[in-house]
N, C-alpha and C positions, 0 to 999 in steps of 0.2 A: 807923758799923756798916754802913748801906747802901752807901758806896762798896766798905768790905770784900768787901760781899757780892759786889756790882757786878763788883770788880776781880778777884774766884774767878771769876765765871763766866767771865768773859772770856778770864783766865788761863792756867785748868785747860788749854781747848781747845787754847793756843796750845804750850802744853809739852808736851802729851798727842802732836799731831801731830808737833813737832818730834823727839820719843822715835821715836815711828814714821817721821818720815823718816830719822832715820839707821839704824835695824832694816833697814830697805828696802835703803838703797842702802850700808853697812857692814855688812853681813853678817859673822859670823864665819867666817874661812876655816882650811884646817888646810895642815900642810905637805905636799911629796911625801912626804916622808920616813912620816907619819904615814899618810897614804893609802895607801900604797903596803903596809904591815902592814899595814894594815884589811883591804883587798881580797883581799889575801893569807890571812889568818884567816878570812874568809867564805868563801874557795876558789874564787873569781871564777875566776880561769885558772891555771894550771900553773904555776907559779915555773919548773923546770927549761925549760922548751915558750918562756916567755919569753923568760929570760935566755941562750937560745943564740941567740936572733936577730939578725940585722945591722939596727944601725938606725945612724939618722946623728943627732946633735944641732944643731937648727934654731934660727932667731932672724931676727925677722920682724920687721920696723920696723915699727907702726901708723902709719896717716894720720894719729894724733895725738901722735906722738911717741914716746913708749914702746915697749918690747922684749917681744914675743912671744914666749915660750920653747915649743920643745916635740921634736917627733921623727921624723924620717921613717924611716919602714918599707919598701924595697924589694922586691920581690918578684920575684925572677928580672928578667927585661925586660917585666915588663907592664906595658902603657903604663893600665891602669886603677887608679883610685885612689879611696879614698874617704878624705874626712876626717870627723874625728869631734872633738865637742864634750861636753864633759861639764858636769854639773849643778852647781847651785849650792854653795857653799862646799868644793867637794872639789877636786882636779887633773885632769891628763891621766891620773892608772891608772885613774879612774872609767871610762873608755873603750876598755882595752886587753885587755877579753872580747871587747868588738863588733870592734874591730879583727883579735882573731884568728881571728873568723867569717868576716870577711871576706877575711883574706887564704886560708881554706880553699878560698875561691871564686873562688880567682884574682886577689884585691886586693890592692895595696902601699895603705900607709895612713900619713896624717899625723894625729897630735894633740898638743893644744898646751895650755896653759892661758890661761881666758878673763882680759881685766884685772881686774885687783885681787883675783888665782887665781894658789895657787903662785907660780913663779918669773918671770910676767912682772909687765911693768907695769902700771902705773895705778890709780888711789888711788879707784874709786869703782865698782861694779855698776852698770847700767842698763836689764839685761834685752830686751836688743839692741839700743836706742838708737846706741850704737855701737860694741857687740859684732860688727853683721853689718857694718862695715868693717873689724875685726879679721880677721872671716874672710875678705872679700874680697882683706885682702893678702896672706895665705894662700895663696887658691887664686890669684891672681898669681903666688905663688913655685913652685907646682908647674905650672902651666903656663909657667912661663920652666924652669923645673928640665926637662920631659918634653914637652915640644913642644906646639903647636896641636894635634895631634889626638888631645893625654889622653883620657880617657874619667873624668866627674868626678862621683862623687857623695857626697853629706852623710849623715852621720848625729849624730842629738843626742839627749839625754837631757835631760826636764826645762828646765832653763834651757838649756842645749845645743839641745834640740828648737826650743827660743822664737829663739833667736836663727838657727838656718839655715832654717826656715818664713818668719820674717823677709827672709831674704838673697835668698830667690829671683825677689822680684821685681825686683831689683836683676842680677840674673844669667841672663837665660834660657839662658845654655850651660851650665846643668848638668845633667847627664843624669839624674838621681833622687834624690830624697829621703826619707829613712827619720825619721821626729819619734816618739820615743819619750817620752809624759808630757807633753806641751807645754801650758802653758796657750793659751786663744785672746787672752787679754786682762788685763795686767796688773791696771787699773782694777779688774775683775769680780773675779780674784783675788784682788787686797787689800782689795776689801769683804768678800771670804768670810773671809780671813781674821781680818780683825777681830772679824769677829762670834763666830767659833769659839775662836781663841785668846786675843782678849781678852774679850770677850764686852763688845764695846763696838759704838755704832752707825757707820755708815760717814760719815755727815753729821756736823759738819761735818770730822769729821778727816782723810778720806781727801782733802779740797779743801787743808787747809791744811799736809798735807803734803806733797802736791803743789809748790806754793807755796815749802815752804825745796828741796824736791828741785830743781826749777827753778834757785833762787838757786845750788845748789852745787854744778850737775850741767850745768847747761842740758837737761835732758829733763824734759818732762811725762810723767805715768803713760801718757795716751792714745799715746804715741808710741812704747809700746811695743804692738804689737798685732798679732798672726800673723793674725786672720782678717780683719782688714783689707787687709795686706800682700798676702795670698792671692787677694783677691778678681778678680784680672785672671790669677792665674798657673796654668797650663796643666801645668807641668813634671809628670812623675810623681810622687806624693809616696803612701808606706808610712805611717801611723800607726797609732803600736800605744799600746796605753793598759791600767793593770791594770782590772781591775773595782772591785777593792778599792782602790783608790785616793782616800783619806779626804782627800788635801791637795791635789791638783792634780784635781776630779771628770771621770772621763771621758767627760761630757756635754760638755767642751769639746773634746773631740777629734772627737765625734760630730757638733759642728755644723760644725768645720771639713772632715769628711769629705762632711756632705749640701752643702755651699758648691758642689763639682765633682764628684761623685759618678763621672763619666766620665772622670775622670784620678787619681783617688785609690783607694786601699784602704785597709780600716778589719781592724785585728785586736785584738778586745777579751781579754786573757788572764785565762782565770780565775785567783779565787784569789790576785791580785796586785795587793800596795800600790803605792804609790810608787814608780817605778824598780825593780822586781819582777819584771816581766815578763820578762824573757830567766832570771833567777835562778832563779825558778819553772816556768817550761817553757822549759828550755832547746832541746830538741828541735822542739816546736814551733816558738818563736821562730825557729831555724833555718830550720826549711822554710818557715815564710811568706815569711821574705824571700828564700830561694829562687827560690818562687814568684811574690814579684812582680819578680823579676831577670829570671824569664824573661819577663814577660808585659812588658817591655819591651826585650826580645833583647837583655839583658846578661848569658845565660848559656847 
């Protein structure tokens, strides 16, 4: 009986974490086809405003093999561009409100689906471990696609925000970043989350899920981390966060805003959960990033 007991305690933790590491990095994802109705029912953007556009369909080899699916958006001859990332287990229509903000503003725009999202490759999430070399071959392809002196900036949601906050240190030639929802630290948010949604402790689960993630991923939780990444990076960077924001708190956006206070803007939008904030104040949303386009003479 006391090995029983013995072999439960030992057990539980070890299946408890493995459950969780595959939650983590197998997320349930949906199709375009599915997203693309959703976004559409919620009234995200214009179906007709859409579907008149000229876009090209993209495919973008990762450094690790696998195929990038997604779309480029031209916009007359303007050599400016932003790409955009969209959050976790949805597609590229998660991001084709922001992209049509942007091209109001004079922007052609690319967006793609992140791996093991939609129609590309790759069998695992990582939460930018090596999502921001995904984007980097990206923006490779539209700087070979539109010359050296593109004009290049990110925008992301959520995991989208996690992964191009990430990519900047890796990139100082991109002219601005816009992190919508971004956590600062994978680690920090999956012990919140534990506690909330499972209402279980972070010790020792969050270590020994780490552990099988490692085995089947090569990335530790720490190695996903924006305000670390951030810590030397200058670039301009937009973060916008709802208030109401009960899954991702936008205390983490607050502390990646005070990190460079002199190169960053903070836009808290009332009223708004999760990926909320442009849905919620649309108008607003608008003019801030307006406004910080011009406060670095991108408009």
């Amino acid at each position: 009986m006391l090995l029983l007991v013995i072999g439960a305690i030992v057990l539980v933790p070890i299946l408890t974490g493995l459950y969780f590491a595959r939650v983590v990095v197998k997320p349930k994802t949906f199709s375009r086809a599915h997203s693309y109705e959703a976004v559409l029912d919620r009234e995200e953007f214009d179906k007709a405003e859409y579907e008149k556009l000229s876009r090209e369909e993209v495919f973008v080899t990762s450094p690790f093999g696998y195929r990038l699916s997604g779309y480029f958006f031209p916009n007359g001859s303007s050599k400016k561009v932003v790409v955009l990332c969209h959050g976790i287990t949805w597609t590229l229509f998660g991001s084709i409100k922001y992209m049509l903000l942007f091209r109001r503003l004079g922007f052609a725009g690319l967006v793609y689906d992140h791996r093991n999202h939609g129609e590309s490759g790759g069998s695992s999430t990582t939460f930018g471990r090596f999502e921001k070399h995904d984007l980097g071959a990206c923006v490779k392809w539209l700087r070979d696609r539109l010359g050296p002196d593109v004009v290049i900036g990110l925008h992301g949601e959520s995991l989208g925000a996690a992964v191009i906050l990430q990519y900047l240190k890796m990139d100082p030639g991109i002219d601005f970043c816009v992190a919508d929802c971004s956590f600062s630290d994978l680690k920090d948010l999956l012990k919140l989350r534990l506690k909330k949604d499972y209402k279980l402790p972070s010790f020792p689960l969050v270590h020994i899920a780490d552990l099988f993630v490692f085995a089947s991923t090569g990335m530790h939780f720490r190695d996903a981390s924006p305000v670390d990444a951030l810590k030397e990076v200058t670039t301009p960077v937009l973060l916008v966060h709802g208030k109401g924001d009960d899954y991702i708190p936008s205390g983490m956006s607050i502390a990646m805003y005070k990190q460079h206070p002199e190169s960053r803007k903070l836009f808290l939008s009332p009223e708004a959960g999760h990926a909320e904030s442009y849905l919620k104040n649309p108008l607003e949303y608008e003019r801030v990033v307006i406004d910080f386009l011009k406060s670095v003479d991108l408009l």
